[in-house]
N, C-alpha and C positions, 0 to 999 in steps of 0.2 A: 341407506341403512335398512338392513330387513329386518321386520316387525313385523310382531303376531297378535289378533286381536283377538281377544279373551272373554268370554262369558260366564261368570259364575252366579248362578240364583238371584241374574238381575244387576249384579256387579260386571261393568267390563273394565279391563285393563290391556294395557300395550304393553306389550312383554319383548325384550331384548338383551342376547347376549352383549357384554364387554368385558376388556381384559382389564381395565383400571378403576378402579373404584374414585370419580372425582365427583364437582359438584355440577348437578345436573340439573336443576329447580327449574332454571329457564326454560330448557326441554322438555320437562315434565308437563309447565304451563302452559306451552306449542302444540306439543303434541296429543295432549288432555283436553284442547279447543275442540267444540263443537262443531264449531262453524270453518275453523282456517287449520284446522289439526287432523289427527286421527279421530281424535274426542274420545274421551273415558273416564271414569272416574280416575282412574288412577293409574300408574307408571311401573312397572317393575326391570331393574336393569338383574341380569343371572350375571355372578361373577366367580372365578375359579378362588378355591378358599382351599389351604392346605389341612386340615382338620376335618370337614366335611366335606359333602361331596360338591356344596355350592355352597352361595351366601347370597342375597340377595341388597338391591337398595331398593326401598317403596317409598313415592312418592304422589302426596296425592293430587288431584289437580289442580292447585294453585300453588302447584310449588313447596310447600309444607312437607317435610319427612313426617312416617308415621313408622312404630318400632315394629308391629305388626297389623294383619291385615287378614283375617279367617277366610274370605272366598279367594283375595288373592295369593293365602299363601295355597291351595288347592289346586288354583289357574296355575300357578310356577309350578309345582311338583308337576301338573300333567305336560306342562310345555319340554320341563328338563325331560320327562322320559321320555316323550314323542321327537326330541331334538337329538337324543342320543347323548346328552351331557353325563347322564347314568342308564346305567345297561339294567339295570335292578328295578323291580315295583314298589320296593321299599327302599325308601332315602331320608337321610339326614339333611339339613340345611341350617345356615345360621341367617338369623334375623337380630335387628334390635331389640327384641323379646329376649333372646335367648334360640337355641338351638328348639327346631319344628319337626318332629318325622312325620315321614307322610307315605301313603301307600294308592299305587294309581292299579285300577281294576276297570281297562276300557275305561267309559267315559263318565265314573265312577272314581272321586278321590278323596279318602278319609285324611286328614289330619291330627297329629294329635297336640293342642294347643300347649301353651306353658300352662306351668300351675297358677291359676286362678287366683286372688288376692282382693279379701276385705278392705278397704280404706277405710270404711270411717261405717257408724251407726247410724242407722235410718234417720230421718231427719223429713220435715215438713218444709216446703216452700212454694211459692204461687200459688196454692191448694191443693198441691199434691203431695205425698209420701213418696218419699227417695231414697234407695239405694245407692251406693255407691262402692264401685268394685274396678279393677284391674284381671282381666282376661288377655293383655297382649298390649293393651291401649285401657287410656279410662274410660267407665263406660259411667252415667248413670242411671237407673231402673225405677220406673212406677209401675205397679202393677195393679189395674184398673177392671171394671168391669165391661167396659165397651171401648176399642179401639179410637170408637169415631171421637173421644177422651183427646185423642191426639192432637197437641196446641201447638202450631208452628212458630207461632211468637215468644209462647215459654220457652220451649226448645233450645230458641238461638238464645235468647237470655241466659238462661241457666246453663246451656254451652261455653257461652264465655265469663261467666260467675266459677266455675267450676273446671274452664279446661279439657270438657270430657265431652264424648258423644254422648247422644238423651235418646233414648227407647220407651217407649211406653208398650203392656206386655199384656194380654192375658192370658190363661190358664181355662184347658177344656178339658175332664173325666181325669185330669192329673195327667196324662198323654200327652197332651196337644199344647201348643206352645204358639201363639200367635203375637210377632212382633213387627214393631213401626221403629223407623230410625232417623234421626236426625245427626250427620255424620260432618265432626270438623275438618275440614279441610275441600270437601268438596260447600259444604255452609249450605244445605239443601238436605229436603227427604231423598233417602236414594231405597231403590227398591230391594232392596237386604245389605246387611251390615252381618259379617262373620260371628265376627268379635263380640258386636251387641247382641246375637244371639245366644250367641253363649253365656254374657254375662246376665240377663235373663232369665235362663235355665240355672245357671249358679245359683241366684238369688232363690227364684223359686225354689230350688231344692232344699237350699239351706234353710227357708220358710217353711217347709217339707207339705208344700204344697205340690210338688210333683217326683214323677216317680225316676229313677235310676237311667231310665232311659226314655227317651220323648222324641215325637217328631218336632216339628216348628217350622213356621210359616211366614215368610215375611212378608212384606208387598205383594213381591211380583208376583205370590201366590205358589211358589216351586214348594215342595216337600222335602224338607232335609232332616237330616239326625243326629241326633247331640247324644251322648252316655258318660256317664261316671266311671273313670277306668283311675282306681285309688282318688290320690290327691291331684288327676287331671281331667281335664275334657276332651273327647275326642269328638269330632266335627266331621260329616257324611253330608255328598252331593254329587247330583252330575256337572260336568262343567263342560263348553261347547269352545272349540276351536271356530271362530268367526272366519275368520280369514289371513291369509300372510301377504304382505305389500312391501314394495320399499317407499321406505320412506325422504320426502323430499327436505333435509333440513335448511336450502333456503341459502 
């Protein structure tokens, strides 16, 4: 099976065409191994959808569906136009979100996420102030004064108290956008989270603690760009073609 391995701002993923959409969790958790796999965070199978130009299954590495994915739905937009699946820079795709356009510009892919969703009001717990929002997946938000704030033991707690990924965030001159993530399904910090970036920037803005458009930073230190375009987010990065291999399923 040929597989392509994917880099986005620190996120990688194994990316691979099929014609059936089945269940593939097992696979996802083979081939997402570190040690006896591809290793990656996460799985992306491109499948032919008659409505859009694709449709994707993401799964993360332990096997867990997730309905969206901000760097990996970036990675798939650049795989399908370097695969030749769309002849176009601009493409449509469905996800468990909802329909994703995306525009690849060389090694340069904007997205433009679902609309953004409040769940619930700020709220106190472990000692921190909490957001809680829907970008694609649920995220929740503290926004702190110092990253090094970031509690790996609250995280996995309030991860599974709540169901959601946990970001801790801060805000620089209203621009700048520095985030940490603690991501379900891989159950670890991973060095950027799409999704949680965005939800983040949502939060902050709606805080109007920052401005319409902002860069943001996650771990792995990469520069990416998030803006207000109406009642969506649209999400800017480079992303790297690692390598293509076949793969041995064993």
């Amino acid at each position: 099976m040929l597989v392509s391995k994917y880099n986005a701002s620190g996120n990688d993923f194994v990316i691979f065409q099929a014609d059936e959409k089945i269940d593939r969790r097992e696979l996802a958790k083979t081939i997402c191994d570190r040690h006896e796999g591809v290793g990656a965070d996460g799985m992306i199978v491109v499948l032919p959808n008659s409505e859009c130009d694709f449709e994707w299954q993401f799964y993360n590495s332990d096997g867990s569906t997730a309905s969206m994915c901000g760097n990996g739905s970036r990675a798939c937009a650049h795989y399908a136009f370097a695969n030749g699946i769309v002849s176009d820079k601009n493409m449509r795709f469905l996800t468990g979100a909802g329909i994703i356009q995306a525009e690849v510009d060389g090694d340069m892919v904007e997205v433009e996420l679902t609309k953004p969703k409040k769940l619930s009001e700020q709220f106190e717990k472990y000692g921190f102030i909490w957001h809680f929002c829907d970008t694609g997946v649920p995220h929740l938000i503290s926004i702190v004064d110092n990253l090094n704030a970031f509690d790996f033991e609250i995280a996995r707690k309030i991860r599974y108290d709540y169901n959601a990924n946990v970001n801790f965030a801060i805000i620089k001159n209203r621009t700048e956008l520095f985030v940490r993530t603690y991501e379900r399904g891989v159950e670890d910090e991973t060095l950027a989270c799409g999704t949680g970036m965005a939800a983040a920037f949502f939060t902050a803005f709606n805080l109007g603690l920052i401005e319409a458009a902002a860069t943001v930073i996650p771990k792995s230190g990469e520069r990416l760009f998030l803006r207000k375009n109406s009642d969506k987010i649209l999400f800017k990065g480079k992303v790297k073609l690692t390598f293509t291999a076949n793969f041995n399923q064993g």
